[in-house]
TIROLUM-78785 format. One record per residue (C-alpha): residue number from 1; x, y, z. Coordinates in steps of 0.001 Angstrom, whole numbers, plus 500000, padded with zeros to 6 digits. Example, Ala and Ser with C-alpha at 12.3 -4.5 7.8 and 13.67 -1.06 7.14 Angstrom:
% TIROLUM-78785
{1; {512300; 495500; 507800}}
{2; {513670; 498940; 507140}}
***
This chain:
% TIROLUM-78785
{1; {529707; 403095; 906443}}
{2; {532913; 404172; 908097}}
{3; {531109; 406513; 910297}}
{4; {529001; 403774; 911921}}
{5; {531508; 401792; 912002}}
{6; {533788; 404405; 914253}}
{7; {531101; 404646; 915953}}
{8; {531113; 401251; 917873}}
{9; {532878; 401101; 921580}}
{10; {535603; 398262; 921815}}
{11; {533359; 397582; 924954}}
{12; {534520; 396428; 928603}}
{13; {538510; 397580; 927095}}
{14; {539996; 397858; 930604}}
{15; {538587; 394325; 931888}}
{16; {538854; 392060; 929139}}
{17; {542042; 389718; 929761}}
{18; {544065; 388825; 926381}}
{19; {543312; 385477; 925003}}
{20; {546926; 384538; 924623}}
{21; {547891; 382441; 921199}}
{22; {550537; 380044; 922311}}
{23; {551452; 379133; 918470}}
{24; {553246; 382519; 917706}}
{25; {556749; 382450; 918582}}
{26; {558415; 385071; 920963}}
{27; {561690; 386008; 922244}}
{28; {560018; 385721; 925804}}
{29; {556605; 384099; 925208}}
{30; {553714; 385164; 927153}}
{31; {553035; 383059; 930322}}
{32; {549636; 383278; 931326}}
{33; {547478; 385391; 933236}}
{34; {547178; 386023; 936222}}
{35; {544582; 388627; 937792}}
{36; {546320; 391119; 940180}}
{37; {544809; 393104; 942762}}
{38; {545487; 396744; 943383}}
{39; {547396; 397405; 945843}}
{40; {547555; 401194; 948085}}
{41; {550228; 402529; 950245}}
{42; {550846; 405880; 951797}}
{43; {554780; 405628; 952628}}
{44; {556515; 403198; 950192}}
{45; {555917; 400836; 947660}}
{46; {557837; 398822; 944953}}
{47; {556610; 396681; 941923}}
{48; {558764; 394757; 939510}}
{49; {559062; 391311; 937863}}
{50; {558715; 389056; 939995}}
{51; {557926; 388525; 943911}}
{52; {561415; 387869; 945544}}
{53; {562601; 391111; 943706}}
{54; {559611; 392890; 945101}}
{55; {560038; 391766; 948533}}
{56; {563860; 392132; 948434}}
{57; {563211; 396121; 947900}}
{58; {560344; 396408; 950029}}
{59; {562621; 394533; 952802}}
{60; {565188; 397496; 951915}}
{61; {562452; 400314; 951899}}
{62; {560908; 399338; 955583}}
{63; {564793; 399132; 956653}}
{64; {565051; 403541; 955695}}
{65; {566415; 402676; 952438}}
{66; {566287; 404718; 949582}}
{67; {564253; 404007; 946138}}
{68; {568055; 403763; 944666}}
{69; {569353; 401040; 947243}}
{70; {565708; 399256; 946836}}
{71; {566134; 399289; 943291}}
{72; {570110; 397759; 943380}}
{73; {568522; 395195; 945539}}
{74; {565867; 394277; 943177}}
{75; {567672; 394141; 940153}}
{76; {570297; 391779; 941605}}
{77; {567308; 389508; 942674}}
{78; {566078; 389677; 938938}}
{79; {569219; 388784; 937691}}
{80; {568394; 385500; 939584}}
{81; {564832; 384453; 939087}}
{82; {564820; 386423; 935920}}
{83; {567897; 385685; 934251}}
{84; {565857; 386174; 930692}}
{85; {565054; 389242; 931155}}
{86; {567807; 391000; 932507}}
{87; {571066; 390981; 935016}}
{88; {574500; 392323; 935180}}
{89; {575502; 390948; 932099}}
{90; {572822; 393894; 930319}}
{91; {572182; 397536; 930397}}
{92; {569816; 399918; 931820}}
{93; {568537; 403335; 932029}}
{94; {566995; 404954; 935265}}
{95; {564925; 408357; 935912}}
{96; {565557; 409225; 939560}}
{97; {563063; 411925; 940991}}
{98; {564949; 413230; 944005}}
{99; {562041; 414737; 946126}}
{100; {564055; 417011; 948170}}
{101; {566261; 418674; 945757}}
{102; {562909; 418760; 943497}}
{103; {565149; 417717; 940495}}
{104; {564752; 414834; 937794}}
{105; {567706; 413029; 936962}}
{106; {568166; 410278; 934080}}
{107; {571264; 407635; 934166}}
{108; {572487; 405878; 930658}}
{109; {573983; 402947; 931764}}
{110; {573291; 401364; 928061}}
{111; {575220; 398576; 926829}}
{112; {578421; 400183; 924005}}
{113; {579971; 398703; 921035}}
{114; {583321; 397814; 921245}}
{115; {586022; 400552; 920170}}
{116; {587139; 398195; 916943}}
{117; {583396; 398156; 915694}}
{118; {582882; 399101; 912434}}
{119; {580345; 399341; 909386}}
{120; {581239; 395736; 909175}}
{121; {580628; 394328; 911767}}
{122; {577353; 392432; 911225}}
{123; {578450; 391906; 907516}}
{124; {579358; 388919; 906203}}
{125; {582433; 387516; 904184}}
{126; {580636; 388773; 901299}}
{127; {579591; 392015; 902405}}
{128; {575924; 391714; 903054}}
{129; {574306; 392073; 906092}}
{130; {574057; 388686; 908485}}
{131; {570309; 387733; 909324}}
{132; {569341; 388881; 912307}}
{133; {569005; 385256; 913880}}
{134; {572470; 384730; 912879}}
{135; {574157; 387393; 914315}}
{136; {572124; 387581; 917832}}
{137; {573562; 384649; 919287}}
{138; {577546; 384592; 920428}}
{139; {580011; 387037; 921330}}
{140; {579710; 389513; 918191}}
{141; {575772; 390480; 919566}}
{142; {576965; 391126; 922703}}
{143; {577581; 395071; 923715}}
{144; {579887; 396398; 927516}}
{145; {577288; 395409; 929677}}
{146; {576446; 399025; 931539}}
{147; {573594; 398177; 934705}}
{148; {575810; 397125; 937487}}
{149; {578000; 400642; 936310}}
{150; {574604; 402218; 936350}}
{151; {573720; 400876; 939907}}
{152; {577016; 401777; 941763}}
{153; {576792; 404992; 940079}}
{154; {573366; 405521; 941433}}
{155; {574115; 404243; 944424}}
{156; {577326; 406700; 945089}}
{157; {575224; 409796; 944249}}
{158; {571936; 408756; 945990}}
{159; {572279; 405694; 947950}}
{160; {571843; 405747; 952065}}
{161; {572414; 401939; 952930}}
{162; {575844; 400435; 952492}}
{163; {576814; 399200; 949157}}
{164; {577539; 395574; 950038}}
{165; {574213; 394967; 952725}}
{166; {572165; 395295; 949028}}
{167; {573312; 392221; 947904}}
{168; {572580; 390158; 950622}}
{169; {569029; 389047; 949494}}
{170; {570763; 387586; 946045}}
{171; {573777; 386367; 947644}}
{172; {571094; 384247; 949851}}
{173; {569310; 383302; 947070}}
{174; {572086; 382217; 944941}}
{175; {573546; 380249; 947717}}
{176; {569975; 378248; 948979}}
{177; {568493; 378116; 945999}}
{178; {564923; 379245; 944862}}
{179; {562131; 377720; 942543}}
{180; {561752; 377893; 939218}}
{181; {558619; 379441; 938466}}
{182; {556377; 378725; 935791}}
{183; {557933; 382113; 933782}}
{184; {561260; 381003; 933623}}
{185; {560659; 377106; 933180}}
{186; {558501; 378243; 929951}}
{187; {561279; 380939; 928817}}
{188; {563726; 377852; 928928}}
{189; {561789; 375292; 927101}}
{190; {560693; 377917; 924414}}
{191; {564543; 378995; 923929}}
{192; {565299; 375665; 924052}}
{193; {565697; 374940; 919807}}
{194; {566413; 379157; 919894}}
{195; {570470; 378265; 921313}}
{196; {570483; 378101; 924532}}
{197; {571353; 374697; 924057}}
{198; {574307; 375829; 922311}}
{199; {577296; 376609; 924907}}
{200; {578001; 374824; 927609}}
{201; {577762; 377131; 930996}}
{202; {574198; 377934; 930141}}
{203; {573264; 374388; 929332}}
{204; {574573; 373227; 932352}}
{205; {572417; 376072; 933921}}
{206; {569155; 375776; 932780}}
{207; {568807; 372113; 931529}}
{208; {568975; 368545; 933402}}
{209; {571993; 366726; 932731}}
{210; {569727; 364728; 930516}}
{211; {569162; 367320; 928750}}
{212; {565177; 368433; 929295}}
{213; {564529; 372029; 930880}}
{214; {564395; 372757; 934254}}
{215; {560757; 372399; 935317}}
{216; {558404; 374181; 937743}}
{217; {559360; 374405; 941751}}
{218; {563085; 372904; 940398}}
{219; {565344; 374180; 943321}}
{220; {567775; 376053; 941305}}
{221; {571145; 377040; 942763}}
{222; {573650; 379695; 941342}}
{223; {577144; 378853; 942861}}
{224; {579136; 380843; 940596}}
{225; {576767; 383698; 941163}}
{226; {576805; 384041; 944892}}
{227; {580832; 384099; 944292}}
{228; {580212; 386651; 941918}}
{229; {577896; 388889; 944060}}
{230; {580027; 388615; 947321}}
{231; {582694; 389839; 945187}}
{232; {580917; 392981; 944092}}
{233; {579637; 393277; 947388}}
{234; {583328; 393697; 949214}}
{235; {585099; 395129; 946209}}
{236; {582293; 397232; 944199}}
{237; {582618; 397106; 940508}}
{238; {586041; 396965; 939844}}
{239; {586605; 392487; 939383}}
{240; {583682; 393103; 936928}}
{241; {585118; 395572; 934963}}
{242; {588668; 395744; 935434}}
{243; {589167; 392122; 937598}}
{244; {589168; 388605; 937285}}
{245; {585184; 388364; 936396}}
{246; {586142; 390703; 933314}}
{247; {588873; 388511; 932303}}
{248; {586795; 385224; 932165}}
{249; {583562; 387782; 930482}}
{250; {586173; 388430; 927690}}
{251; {586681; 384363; 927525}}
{252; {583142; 383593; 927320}}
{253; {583460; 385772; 924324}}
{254; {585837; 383749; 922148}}
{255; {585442; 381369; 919405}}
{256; {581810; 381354; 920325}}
{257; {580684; 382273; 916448}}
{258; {581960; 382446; 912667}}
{259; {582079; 386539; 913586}}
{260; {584819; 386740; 916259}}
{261; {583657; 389351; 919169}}
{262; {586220; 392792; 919451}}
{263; {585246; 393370; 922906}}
{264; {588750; 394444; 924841}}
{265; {590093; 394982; 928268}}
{266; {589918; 398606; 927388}}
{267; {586304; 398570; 926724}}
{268; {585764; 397052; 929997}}
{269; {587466; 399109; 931867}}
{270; {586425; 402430; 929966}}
{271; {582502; 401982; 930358}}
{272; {580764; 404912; 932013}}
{273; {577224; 405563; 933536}}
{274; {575991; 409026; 931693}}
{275; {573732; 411504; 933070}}
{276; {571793; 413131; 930481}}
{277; {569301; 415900; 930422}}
{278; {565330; 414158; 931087}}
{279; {563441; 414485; 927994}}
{280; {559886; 416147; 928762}}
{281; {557025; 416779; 926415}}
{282; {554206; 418591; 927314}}
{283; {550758; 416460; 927078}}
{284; {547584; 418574; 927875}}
{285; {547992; 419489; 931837}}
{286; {551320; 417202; 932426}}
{287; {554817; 416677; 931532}}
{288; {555728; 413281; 930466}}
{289; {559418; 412802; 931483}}
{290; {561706; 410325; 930409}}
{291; {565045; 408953; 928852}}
{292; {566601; 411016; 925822}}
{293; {568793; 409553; 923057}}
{294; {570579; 407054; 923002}}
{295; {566893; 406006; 923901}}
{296; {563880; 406859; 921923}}
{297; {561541; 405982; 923791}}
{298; {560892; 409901; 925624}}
{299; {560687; 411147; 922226}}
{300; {558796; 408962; 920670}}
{301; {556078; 408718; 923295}}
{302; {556018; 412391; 923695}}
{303; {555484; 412564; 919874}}
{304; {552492; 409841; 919982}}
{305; {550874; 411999; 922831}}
{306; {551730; 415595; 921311}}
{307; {549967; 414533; 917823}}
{308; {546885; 413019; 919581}}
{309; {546363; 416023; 922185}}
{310; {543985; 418126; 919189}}
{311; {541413; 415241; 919758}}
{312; {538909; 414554; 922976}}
{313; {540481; 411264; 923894}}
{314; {538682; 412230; 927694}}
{315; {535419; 412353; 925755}}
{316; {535831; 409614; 923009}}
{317; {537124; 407088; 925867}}
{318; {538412; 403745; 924805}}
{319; {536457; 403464; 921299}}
{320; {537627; 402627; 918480}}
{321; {537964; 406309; 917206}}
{322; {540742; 407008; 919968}}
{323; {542669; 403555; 919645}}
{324; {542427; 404611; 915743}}
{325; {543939; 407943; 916451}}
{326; {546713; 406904; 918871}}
{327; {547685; 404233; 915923}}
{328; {547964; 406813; 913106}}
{329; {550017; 408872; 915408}}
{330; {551896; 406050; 916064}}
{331; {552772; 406006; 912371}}
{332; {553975; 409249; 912327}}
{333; {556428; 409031; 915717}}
{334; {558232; 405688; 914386}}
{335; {558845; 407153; 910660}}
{336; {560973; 409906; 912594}}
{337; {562150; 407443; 915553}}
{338; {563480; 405440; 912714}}
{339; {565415; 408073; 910508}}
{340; {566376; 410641; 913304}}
{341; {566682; 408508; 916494}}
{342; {569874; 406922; 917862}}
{343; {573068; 407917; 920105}}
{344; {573105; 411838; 920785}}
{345; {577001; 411612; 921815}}
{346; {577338; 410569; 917624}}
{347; {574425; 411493; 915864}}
{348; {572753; 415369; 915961}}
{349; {569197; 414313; 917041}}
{350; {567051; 417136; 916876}}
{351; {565662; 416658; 920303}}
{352; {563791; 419989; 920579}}
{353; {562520; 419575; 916680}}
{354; {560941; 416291; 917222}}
{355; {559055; 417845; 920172}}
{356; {558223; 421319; 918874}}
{357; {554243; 421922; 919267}}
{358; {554330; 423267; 915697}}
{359; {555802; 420271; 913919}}
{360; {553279; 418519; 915981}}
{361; {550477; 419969; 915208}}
{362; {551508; 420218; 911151}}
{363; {552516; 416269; 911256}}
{364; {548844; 415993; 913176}}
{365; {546804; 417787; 910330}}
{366; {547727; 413894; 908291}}
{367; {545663; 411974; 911271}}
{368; {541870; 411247; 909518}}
{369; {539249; 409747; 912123}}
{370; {538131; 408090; 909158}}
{371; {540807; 406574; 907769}}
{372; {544258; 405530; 907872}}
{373; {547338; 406960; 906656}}
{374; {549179; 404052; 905675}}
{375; {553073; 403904; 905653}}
{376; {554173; 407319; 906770}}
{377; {557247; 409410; 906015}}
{378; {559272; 410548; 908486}}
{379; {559330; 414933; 908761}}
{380; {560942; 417684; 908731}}
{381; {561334; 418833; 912390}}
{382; {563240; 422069; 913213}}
{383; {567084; 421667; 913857}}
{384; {567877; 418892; 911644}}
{385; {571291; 419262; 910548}}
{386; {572020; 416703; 908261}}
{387; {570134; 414086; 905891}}
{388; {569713; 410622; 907466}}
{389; {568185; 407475; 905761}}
{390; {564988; 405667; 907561}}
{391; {566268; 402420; 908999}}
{392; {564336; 400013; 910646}}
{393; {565687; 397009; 912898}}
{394; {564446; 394572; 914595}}
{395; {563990; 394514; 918806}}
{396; {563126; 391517; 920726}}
{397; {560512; 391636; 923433}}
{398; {563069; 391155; 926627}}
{399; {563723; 392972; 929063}}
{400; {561988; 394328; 932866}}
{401; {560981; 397325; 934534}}
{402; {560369; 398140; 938147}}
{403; {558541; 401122; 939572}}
{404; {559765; 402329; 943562}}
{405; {558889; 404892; 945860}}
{406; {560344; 405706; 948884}}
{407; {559255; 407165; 952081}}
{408; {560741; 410258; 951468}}
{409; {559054; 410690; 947784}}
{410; {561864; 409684; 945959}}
{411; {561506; 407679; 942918}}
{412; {562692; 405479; 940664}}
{413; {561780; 404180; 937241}}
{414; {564175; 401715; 935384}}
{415; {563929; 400022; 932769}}
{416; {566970; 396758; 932290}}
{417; {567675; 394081; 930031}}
{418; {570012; 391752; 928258}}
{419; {568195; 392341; 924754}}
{420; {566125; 389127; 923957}}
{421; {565298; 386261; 925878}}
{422; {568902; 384998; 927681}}
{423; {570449; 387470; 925566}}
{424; {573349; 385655; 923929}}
{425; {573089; 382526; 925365}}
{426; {576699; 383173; 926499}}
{427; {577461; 382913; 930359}}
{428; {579339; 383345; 932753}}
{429; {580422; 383898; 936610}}
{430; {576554; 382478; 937069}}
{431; {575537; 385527; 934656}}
{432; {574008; 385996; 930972}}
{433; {576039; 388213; 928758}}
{434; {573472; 390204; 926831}}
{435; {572977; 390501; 922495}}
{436; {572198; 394533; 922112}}
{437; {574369; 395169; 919625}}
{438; {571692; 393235; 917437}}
{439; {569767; 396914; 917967}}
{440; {571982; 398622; 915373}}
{441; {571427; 398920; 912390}}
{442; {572956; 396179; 910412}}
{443; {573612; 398618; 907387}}
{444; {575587; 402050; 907281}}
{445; {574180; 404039; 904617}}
{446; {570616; 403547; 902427}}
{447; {570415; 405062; 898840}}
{448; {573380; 407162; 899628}}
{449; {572770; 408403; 903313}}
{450; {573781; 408050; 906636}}
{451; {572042; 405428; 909171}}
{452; {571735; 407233; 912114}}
{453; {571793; 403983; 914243}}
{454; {574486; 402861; 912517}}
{455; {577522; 400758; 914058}}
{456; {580204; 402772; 915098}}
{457; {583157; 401936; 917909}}
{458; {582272; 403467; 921290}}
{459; {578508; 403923; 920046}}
{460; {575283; 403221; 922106}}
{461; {571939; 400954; 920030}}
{462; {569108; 403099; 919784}}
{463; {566994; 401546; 922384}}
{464; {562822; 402010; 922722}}
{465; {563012; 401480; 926766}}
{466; {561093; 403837; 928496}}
{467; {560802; 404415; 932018}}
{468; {558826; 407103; 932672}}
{469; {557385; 409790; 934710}}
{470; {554798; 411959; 934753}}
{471; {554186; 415724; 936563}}
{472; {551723; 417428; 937257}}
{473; {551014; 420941; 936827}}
{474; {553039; 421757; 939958}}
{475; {555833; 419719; 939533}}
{476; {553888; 417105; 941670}}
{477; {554468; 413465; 940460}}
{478; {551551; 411472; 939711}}
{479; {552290; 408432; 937817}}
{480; {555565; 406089; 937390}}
{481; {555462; 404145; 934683}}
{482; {557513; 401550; 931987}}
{483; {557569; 397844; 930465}}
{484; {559210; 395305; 928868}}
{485; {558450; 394667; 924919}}
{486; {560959; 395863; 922015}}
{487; {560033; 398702; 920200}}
{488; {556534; 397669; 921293}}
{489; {557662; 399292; 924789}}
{490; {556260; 402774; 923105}}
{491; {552986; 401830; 921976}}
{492; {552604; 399859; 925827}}
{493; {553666; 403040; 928149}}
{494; {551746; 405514; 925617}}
{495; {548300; 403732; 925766}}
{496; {548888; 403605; 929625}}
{497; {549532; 407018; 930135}}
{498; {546599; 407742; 928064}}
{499; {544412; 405219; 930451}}
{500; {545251; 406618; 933413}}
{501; {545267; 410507; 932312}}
{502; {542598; 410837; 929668}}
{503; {540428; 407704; 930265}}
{504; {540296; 407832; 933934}}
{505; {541374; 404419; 934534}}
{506; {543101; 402876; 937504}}
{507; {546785; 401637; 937068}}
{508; {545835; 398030; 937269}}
{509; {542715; 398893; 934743}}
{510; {545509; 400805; 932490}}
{511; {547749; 397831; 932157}}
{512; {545294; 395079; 931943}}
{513; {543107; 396312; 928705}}
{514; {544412; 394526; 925599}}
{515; {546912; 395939; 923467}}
{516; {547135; 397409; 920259}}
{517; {550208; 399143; 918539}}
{518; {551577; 400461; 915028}}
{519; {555481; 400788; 914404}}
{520; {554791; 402239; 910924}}
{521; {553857; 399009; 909469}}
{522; {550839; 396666; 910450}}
{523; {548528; 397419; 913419}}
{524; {549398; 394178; 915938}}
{525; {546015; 393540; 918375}}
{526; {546406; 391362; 921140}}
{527; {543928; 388312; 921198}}
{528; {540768; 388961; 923511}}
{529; {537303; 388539; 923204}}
{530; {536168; 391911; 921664}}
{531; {539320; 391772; 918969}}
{532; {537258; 390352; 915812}}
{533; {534703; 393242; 915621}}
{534; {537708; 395788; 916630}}
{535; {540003; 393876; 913658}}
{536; {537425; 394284; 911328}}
{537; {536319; 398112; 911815}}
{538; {540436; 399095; 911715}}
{539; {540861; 396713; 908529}}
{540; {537739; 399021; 907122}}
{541; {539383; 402301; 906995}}
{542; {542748; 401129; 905420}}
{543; {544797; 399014; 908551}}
{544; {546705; 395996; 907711}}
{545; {545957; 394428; 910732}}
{546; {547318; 391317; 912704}}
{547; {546287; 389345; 916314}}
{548; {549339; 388156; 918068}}
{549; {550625; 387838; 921425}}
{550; {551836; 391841; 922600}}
{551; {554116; 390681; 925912}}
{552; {553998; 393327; 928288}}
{553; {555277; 394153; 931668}}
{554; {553956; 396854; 932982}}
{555; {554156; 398505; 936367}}
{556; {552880; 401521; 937589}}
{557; {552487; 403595; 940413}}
{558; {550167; 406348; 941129}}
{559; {550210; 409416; 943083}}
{560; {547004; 410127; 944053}}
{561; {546008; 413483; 945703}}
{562; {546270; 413028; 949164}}
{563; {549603; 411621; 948378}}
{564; {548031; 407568; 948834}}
{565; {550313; 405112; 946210}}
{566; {548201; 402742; 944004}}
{567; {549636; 400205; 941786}}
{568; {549020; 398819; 938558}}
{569; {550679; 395204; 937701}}
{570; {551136; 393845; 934200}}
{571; {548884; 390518; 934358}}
{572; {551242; 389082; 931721}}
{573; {553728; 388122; 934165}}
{574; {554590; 387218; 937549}}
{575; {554943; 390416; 938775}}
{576; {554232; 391972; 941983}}
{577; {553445; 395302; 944279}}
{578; {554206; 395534; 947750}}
{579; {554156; 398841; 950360}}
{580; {552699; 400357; 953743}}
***
C-alpha cells in the first residue's frame, strides 16, 4: 500500500497557487495572490518587496550604481512602505559577489544583546521563563539594531555613488507621502489586538485618530522619518548610533514593560558590521553559498541538500517521493540546527562537521522512501567540542529579502528584518525598533547542559535567514536566492534551489509551487488544490501533518547561460522585478 501510494505525482506542483486560510493567525498574514510574470534582463535587474523599493534600485542601477548602493536604496524604501517587515530599527545579513575580484563576501550586521544580558533575562520574578508573547513586545525583545551599520559598511567597501544621493528616493517618499497598499493596511489591522495599539508613536502612525487602521490608498506621511534620513544622509551613521536619534532610541526603550530593557549608550555606540567566512556546501554540480553562524540558515540548507543528493530528485521530479525525502532530511538538519547552531564568536559550532560528506551520508542511511523517521536526534558531526542541549525557540514569519544584479555582475543577496510583524511595536524617529532578542533561547541549560543559543551580553540570536547563492562548476553564478518566513526560511530557499537545479523549473515556477516544510516536528502543507491527496499519502507513512498558511517571499534571479537574468517573484506578496 505505501508503494502505490508513493507512487502518485502531487500533479501540476509548480502552477497550482496556495489556497490561502485566512483563519490561522500570523505574525505577517498572507495577503493574497497575485500572479507575476517573469521578467528577463541582460545588464541589471533588482527584485524585492515591494514596487517603490524595486524601482528605487533599478533608478540607482540605470544611474552606474552598484548592486551595494541599489540595495542601500531599497532597503531605506522598505523601511517605508514596509515598515513590518524590516527598516533601520532591525538587522541584516548580506552575501556580496564582487565579479571582478571573483570573491564572495558575507556581512553580519545582526541585531546583539545588550552587554548586561544575562541567563535572566527573559525570566521572570520567579525564575521561569516569560511566554514568548510576553516577552516579544517592549524594550527587553528588542536587540542593537545592526542594518543601517551593515549598509554604510557595505557601502564604504563597495559602494560607487555617494552615500547621501541613496537616500533621496525615501527622503521623497517620507516627505510626499505614498499609499498604503493592501500588504501593509492588512499587517496593521491583523496586529491590531497583537500591541501595536499599545504605545503611543506607533499608534499615532498606523491608526486614525479614531482609532481604526489605516486603510488602502491612505496617503501616509513619515515626518519624523524624512528628518531622520536627511540626517543619515549628511552625517552617515553616527546621530544613529552615537547622536541624538540614539539618545531618543534608548528613550523609546524605557518603562515600556514589567522587564526593564539594558540596552546602553555603549552598546550603541560599540555595534559592528562582521565579515565572516561564506559558508558553502557542495550539492551535486554546485556550491550553495551563504551566511555562517550566527545564522543557520547556510548550514542548515546545505545539510537538507547534502542528505538528499544519494536520491534522483532530477528523475523523481516533484512527486511525492522527493517532497517526502526533502522532509525527512529536513528532520535531520533542524535536530542539529537546534543543538549545535547559534553565535560562532561564543559558541564552537562545528561548521566543517555539520557539512562533512561522511556525516552526511551516515545521517542519510536514516531517510526511508517509505516511511518517516519521526522526531530525530540531532548527530554526532566531526569537531564537536563540547556537549550542548537541543533547544528549540520560536521565530516569527517577518522579515524581506531582495535579490540585485548589477551591470558589472556584481551581486547582492540580503536578507533584513525587525523579527516579527512591527517588531516591538516600539518607535521612534519615524522608525520600528525590532524584537530579536525573542530568537534566544529563553533557557540556559536543559538536563544539565549548555544552550548553545543561549542569552549572553554582547551575543548574536541564532537566526534561520538565508540569502543565498549558488555557483556553478566554474565559479559562474547561476541563481540568487532568499525569503522571508522564520525558521520556515530553510525549508522555502531549499525546495527552491531544488526547483530550479534538480526539477528544471523556472524561478517564477520555483517560488510559486505550494509549500511544504518539517522543523523536526509536524510536516506544515500550504493549502492548494492537490493538498488533500498529498496530506493523506504523507500521513500514511508516519507524518503528523498540518495545512496552514507558509508566508513566503521569495525572490530569485537566474543566470542563465548566455549570461540573460530571469526572475522569479514570490506571489505571496507585493513584490516586484525590474531590469534592461
Amino acid at each position: 500500500m505505501r508503494r502505490s501510494i508513493l507512487a502518485i505525482c502531487w500533479g501540476a506542483l509548480s502552477v497550482i497557487a496556495p489556497v490561502h486560510a485566512a483563519s490561522i493567525a500570523a505574525p505577517e498574514p498572507a495577503s493574497g495572490w497575485q500572479a507575476k510574470p517573469a521578467v528577463q534582463a541582460q545588464r541589471f535587474m533588482a527584485v524585492t518587496a515591494h514596487p517603490l523599493a524595486t524601482q528605487a534600485a533599478v533608478d540607482v542601477l540605470s544611474n552606474g550604481g552598484t548592486a551595494v548602493d541599489a540595495a542601500v536604496a531599497a532597503q531605506i524604501v522598505l523601511n517605508l512602505v514596509e515598515p513590518q517587515s524590516s527598516g533601520i530599527g532591525g538587522g541584516a545579513f548580506m552575501l556580496y559577489w564582487d565579479a571582478a575580484a571573483r570573491q564572495l563576501h558575507t556581512l553580519d550586521g545582526r541585531e546583539t544583546a545588550p552587554a548586561a544580558a544575562d541567563a535572566s533575562y527573559f525570566l521572570d520574578a520567579n525564575g521561569a521563563p516569560l511566554k514568548w508573547r510576553e516577552a516579544m513586545v517592549g524594550g527587553r525583545a528588542v536587540g542593537v539594531p545592526g542594518t543601517l551599520h551593515l549598509l554604510h559598511t557595505a557601502h564604504n567597501l563597495f559602494g560607487g555613488k555617494p552615500w547621501a544621493e541613496l537616500f533621496k528616493p525615501g527622503i521623497t517618499l517620507a516627505s510626499e507621502g505614498f499609499n498604503v497598499s493592501p500588504r501593509l493596511a492588512q499587517s496593521i489591522a491583523s496586529a491590531a489586538d497583537r500591541g501595536l495599539l499599545k504605545f503611543a508613536p506607533a499608534r499615532g502612525y498606523f491608526f486614525t485618530a479614531s482609532g481604526d487602521p489605516l486603510p488602502v490608498g491612505f496617503t501616509l506621511k513619515n515626518i519624523a522619518f524624512a528628518n531622520t534620513l536627511r540626517q543619515i544622509a549628511q552625517k552617515g551613521i553616527r546621530p544613529f548610533y552615537q547622536g541624538p536619534i540614539a539618545l531618543r532610541l534608548l528613550r523609546a526603550l524605557e518603562n515600556t514593560s514589567a522587564l526593564p530593557a539594558l540596552m546602553t549608550t555603549e552598546d550603541l555606540a560599540q555595534y559592528r558590521t562582521i565579515l565572516r567566512p561564506p559558508v558553502c556546501a557542495p550539492y551535486r554540480s554546485y556550491s550553495v553559498c551563504g551566511m555562517g553562524p550566527p545564522s543557520s540558515g547556510a548550514l542548515t540548507i546545505g545539510q537538507i541538500l547534502g542528505l538528499v543528493e544519494r536520491f534522483d530528485l532530477p528523475r523523481l521530479g516533484p512527486s511525492l517521493q522527493s517532497i517526502h525525502l526533502i522532509l525527512e532530511a529536513s528532520r535531520l538538519a533542524f535536530a542539529d540546527r537546534a543543538r549545535y547552531m547559534a553565535d560562532i564568536d561564543f559558541v564552537p559550532v562545528p561548521v566543517v562537521g555539520l557539512l562533512d560528506s561522511n556525516y552526511l551520508s551516515e545521517r542519510s542511511r536514516m531517510i526511508h522512501a517509505d516511511s518517516s523517521i519521526g522526531k530525530a536526534s540531532a548527530g554526532v558531526p566531526p569537531g564537536v567540542l563540547i556537549a550542548n542541549a537541543t533547544a528549540y525557540q520560536s521565530e516569527p514569519a517577518g522579515t524581506s529579502h531582495l535579490s540585485i544584479i548589477d551591470t558589472l555582475g556584481n551581486i547582492v543577496s540580503m536578507t533584513t528584518t525587525i523579527e516579527s510583524g512591527f517588531g516591538s511595536r516600539l518607535m521612534t524617529d519615524g522608525f520600528l525598533l525590532n524584537n530579536e532578542l525573542t530568537d534566544f533561547s529563553f533557557v540556559k541549560e536543559r538536563e544539565g547542559l549548555p544552550v548553545a543559543n543561549r542569552v549572553e551580553g554582547g551575543k548574536r540570536p541564532r537566526s534561520s535567514m538565508a540569502p543565498t547563492i549558488v555557483f556553478d562548476s566554474h565559479g559562474e553564478p547561476v541563481l540568487v536566492t532568499g525569503s522571508p518566513g522564520g525558521s520556515r526560511i530553510i525549508c522555502y530557499v531549499a525546495q527552491s534551489l531544488v526547483g530550479v537545479l534538480d526539477w528544471g523549473m523556472s524561478p517564477q515556477q520555483a517560488v510559486s509551487m505550494p509549500h511544504f516544510c518539517n522543523r523536526n516536528g509536524k510536516t506544515d502543507l500550504e493549502p492548494a488544490e492537490t493538498t488533500t491527496p498529498l496530506d493523506l499519502a504523507l500521513q500514511a507513512i508516519g507524518h503528523q501533518t498540518r495545512v496552514r498558511d507558509l508566508n513566503s517571499g521569495l525572490h530569485l534571479i537566474q543566470v542563465l547561460p548566455g549570461g540573460q537574468l530571469l526572475s522569479g517573484v514570490d506571489p505571496r506578496r507585493e513584490g516586484l522585478a525590474a531590469g534592461d
